[in-house]
N, C-alpha and C positions, 0 to 999 in steps of 0.2 A: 196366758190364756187368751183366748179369741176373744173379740168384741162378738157380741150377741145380736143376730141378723134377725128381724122381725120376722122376716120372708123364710128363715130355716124350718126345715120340717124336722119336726118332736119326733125323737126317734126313744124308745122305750128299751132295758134291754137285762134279758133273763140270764144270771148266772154269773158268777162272780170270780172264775177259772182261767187258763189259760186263755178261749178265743172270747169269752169276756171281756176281759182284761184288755186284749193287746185290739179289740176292737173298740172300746171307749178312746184309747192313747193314740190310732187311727183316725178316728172321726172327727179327733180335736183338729187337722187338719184341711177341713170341709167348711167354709162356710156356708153351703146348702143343706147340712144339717146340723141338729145340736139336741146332742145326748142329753133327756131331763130327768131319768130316772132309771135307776139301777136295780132289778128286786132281787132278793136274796132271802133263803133261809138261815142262812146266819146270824150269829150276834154281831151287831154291826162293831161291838168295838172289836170284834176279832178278824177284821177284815182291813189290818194294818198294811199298809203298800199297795192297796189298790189305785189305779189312778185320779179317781176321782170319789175319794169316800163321803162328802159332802152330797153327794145323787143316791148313797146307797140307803134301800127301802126295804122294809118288810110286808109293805100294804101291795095287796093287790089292785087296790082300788087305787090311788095315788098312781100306780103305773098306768091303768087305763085311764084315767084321768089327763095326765101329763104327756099322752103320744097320738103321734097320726100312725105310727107304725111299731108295731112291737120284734125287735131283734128274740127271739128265743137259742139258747147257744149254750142250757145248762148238761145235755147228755144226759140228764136224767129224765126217764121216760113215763114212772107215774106223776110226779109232779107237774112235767111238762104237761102232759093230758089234762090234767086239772086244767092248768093256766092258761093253756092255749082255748081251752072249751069257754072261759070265760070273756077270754078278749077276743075271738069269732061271735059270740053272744052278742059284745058291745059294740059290734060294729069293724074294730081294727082289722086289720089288715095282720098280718105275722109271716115275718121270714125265717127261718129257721138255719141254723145248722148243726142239726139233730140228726141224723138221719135213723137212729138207735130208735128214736118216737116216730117217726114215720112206718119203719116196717113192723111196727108193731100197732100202734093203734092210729095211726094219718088219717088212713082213708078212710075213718070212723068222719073226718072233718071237710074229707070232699063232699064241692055243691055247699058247701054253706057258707063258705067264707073265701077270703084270699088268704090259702095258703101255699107257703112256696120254699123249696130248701136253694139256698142262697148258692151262687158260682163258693171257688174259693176249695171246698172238700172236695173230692171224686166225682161223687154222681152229679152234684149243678155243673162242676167244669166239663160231664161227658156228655152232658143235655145241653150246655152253651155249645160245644165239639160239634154235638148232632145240629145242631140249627147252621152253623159254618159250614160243614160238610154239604149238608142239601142247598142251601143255597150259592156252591159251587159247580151241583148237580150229581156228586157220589149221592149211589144208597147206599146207605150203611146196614152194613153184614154182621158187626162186631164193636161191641161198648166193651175196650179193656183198661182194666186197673194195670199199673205197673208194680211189682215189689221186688224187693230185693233180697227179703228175708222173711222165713216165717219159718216158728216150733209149736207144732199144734200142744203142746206139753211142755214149758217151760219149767226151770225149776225158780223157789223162790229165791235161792240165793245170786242166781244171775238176774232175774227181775227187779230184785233190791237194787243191784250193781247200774244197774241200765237208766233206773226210774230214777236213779241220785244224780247220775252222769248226764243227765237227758234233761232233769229239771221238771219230771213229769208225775205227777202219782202211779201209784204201783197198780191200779187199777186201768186208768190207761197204759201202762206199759206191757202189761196184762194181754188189753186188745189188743192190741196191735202187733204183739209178739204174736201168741197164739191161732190169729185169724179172723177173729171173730169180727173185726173192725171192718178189716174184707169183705168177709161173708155178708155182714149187715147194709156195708153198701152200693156191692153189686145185686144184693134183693134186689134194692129199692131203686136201682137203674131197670132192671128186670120188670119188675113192674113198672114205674114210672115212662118208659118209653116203650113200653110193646116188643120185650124181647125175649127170649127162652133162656134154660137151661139146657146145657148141651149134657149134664147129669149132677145127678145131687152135690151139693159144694163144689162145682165146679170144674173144670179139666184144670187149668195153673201150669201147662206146660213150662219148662227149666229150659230158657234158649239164653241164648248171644248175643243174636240181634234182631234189631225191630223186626228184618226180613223175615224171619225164620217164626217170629211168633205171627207175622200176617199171615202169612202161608198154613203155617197148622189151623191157625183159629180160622182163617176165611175158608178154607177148604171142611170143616165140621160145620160150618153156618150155612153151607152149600149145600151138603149131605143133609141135615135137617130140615133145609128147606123154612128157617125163618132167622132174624138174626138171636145174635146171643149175648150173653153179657157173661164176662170170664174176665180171667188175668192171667200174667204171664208173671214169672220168676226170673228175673236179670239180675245180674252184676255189673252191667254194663249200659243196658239203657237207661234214660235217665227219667227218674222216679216222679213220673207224670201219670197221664191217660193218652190212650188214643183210639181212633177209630178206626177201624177197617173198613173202607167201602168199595163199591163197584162204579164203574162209568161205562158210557156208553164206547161201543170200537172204535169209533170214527174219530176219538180223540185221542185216541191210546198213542200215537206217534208225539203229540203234543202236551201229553201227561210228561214221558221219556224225556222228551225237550225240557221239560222241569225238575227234570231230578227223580221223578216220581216212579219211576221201573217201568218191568215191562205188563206189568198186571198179570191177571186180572183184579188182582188185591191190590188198592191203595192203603198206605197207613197215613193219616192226619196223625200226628204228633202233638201233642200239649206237655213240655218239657218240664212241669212243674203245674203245684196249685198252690195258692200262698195264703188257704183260709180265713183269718178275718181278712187279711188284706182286700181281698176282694167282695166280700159282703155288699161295699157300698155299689158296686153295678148292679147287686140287686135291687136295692133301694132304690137305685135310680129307675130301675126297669119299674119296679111297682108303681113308681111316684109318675111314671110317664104314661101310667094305663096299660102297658101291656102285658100285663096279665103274668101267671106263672110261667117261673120255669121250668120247675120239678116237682111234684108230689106224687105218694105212692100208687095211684089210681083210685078208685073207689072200688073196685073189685080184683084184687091182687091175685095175683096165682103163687107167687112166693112167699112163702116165710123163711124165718131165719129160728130152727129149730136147737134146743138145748138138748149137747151130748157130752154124758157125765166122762169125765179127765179121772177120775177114780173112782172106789167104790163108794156109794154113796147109802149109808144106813137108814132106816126109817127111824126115825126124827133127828136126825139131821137139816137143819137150818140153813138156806144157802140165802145169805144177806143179800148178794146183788151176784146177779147170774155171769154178766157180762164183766170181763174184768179178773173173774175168779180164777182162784184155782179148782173148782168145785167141777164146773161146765165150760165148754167153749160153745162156738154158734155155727150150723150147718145151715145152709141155703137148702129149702128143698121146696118140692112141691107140695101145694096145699092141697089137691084134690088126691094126692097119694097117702098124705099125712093129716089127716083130717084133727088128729088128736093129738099132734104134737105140741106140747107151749112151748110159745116161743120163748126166747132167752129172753125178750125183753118184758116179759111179765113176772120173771125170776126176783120180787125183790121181799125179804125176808118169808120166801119162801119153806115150810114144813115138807121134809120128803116122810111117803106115806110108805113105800114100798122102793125093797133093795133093790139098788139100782148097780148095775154089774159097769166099768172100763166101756165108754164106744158106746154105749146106750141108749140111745135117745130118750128123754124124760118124756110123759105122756100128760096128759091134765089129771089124770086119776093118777097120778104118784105122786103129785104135791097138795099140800093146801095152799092156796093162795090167798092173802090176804083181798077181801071185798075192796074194791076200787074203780071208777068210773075206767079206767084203763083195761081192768079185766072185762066190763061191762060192752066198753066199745069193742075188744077186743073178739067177744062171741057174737055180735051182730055184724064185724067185716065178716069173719069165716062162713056166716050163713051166707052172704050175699053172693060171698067167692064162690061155695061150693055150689052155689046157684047157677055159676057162671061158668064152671070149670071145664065144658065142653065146649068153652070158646076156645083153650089152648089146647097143643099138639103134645104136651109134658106127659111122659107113659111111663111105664115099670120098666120096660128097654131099653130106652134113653137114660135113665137114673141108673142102668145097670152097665152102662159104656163103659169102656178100660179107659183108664188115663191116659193121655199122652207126653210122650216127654221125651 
């Protein structure tokens, strides 16, 4: 274990999982920082193999107490809201990598505090991307996720298989299989950087290569006339993000000289994201003043809508939306979908009314349990639907064909 630096900054940290875990085992490498507190709803002795069980807490108070900055990194989104609303209250700072709490209730916390979702997952690495890109002088036309696979309907016996094999819970293998994990964090690129929908959940074209998915997506970014946030489907690129942007002519022979083609679509490449691994250039970033580098805006134009994977009976109970086999999650518009819940308010949810295959669930078809999450959650939508004549998002555009 490290000697203990007077001079380290008290870093605080939510959640006791995967990028928990391998983010405490991480930080013991830093003597600029030192992890003092671990919170968890757990019973701490059932939290055997964590790396550092001696930090883990159940007090909320003790976490704000013991940090200059609180890591939040549990995926869970009414808790998260809780937690996060008290440590903005106390002053902390909070980095996230949530992004599941962000398109659902964030921007309930923009303007009040420093919040900010950390490099490392998708959208920080496509909002660190975007700040690279402009300061080489591309504008960027295109925020894309890379995947390599996805079954909007998996079954549970290959989910079992994957989430043993994988080392993952069957709720993340879940997301990630199905889309949903997608969907949630190109929202929140969508919102967070000022970008459209080229149509509800996305185009996702099936290419080959980097070329061919620049070309289709910068060429629909063109057509729209703003940029967009999509992904593309490869077997062969490698399971990063990148950017599509434009440059000015005059340099177009000197781009070529770099490898970079003939345009007018440049792709910036980010070949990988290594999650906690990266967190601490967040912290760095916060620790050095400058500011965020991700949150969902204060007045989103996307959400990430629940649409039922089966039939869904009235009183039917769907525990946790994201993750299920109940729903998966749709990116759409909010000034189209004024009454969509989102998936991330899905949690021991009552359904009130039958819900058919492809559905989309409505706020009048569940009960949802009372929560400062659902509370934030109808005061973003009013501000949104206040604002929703700032964006270009139509019935037309949501009704595009696919590309592929």
């Amino acid at each position: 274990m490290k000697m203990r630096n007077e001079q380290a900054k008290r870093i605080g940290v939510v959640g006791t999982g995967f990028v928990a875990s391998g983010l405490v085992s991480n930080l013991e490498r830093f003597s600029s920082f030192e992890v003092t507190t671990v919170l968890t709803r757990r019973e701490l002795a059932s939290c055997k193999g964590f790396p550092r069980e001696d930090l883990l807490s159940n007090s909320q108070d003790r976490l704000i107490e013991s940090s200059d900055v609180v890591v939040e990194c549990s995926g869970d989104v009414i808790q998260a809201t809780k937690i996060i609303n008290n440590c903005i209250d106390a002053g902390l700072p909070v980095v996230t990598m949530n992004a599941e709490f962000h398109v659902t209730t964030g921007s309930y916390f923009v303007g009040r505090g420093l919040l900010t979702e950390a490099e490392g997952d998708q959208p920080g690495c496509l909002a660190a991307l975007k700040e690279e890109a402009e300061l080489m002088g591309f504008s960027p036309l295109v925020y894309s996720n890379v995947k390599g696979f996805l079954n909007p309907d998996p079954s549970l016996e290959d989910m079992v298989y994957w989430a043993r094999k994988n080392d993952f819970s069957l709720e993340q293998t879940v997301n990630f299989t199905d889309g949903t994990k997608l969907q949630i964090e190109q929202a929140l690129v969508a919102n967070g950087l000022g970008a459209n929908l080229a149509r509800e959940g996305m185009i996702g074209p099936t290419v080959k290569t980097l070329e061919e998915g620049t070309k289709i997506l910068g060429e629909v970014a063109t057509e729209i006339g703003q940029p967009i946030s999509d992904y593309v489907l490869s077997a062969e690129i490698p399971p990063g993000v990148f950017v599509v942007g434009e440059h000015g002519k005059e340099l177009r022979n000197d781009l070529r000289t770099y490898k970079m083609g003939d345009g007018p679509y440049y792709a910036i490449l980010r070949p990988y994201h290594l999650c906690y691994f990266e967190i601490p250039k967040t912290l760095s970033r916060v620790f050095a003043g400058q500011g965020k580098l991700l949150d969902n805006s204060a007045e989103p134009h996307v959400i990430v809508a629940a649409v039922a994977k089966r039939t869904l009976e009235p009183g039917t109970v769907i525990k946790r939306g994201i993750g299920s086999f109940d729903v998966r999650g749709e990116a759409v518009g909010i000034a189209n979908h004024p009454d969509n819940v989102p998936i991330g308010l899905l949690y021991n949810a009552r359904v009130r009314n039958r819900i058919e295959p492809g559905q989309s669930l409505k706020i009048s078809d569940v009960d949802l349990p009372d929560s400062l999450a659902l509370n934030a959650w109808l005061e973003i939508r009013s501000r949104s639907l206040a604002a929703a004549n700032l964006f270009s998002y139509t019935e037309e555009n949501s009704q595009a064909p696919a590309l592929s």
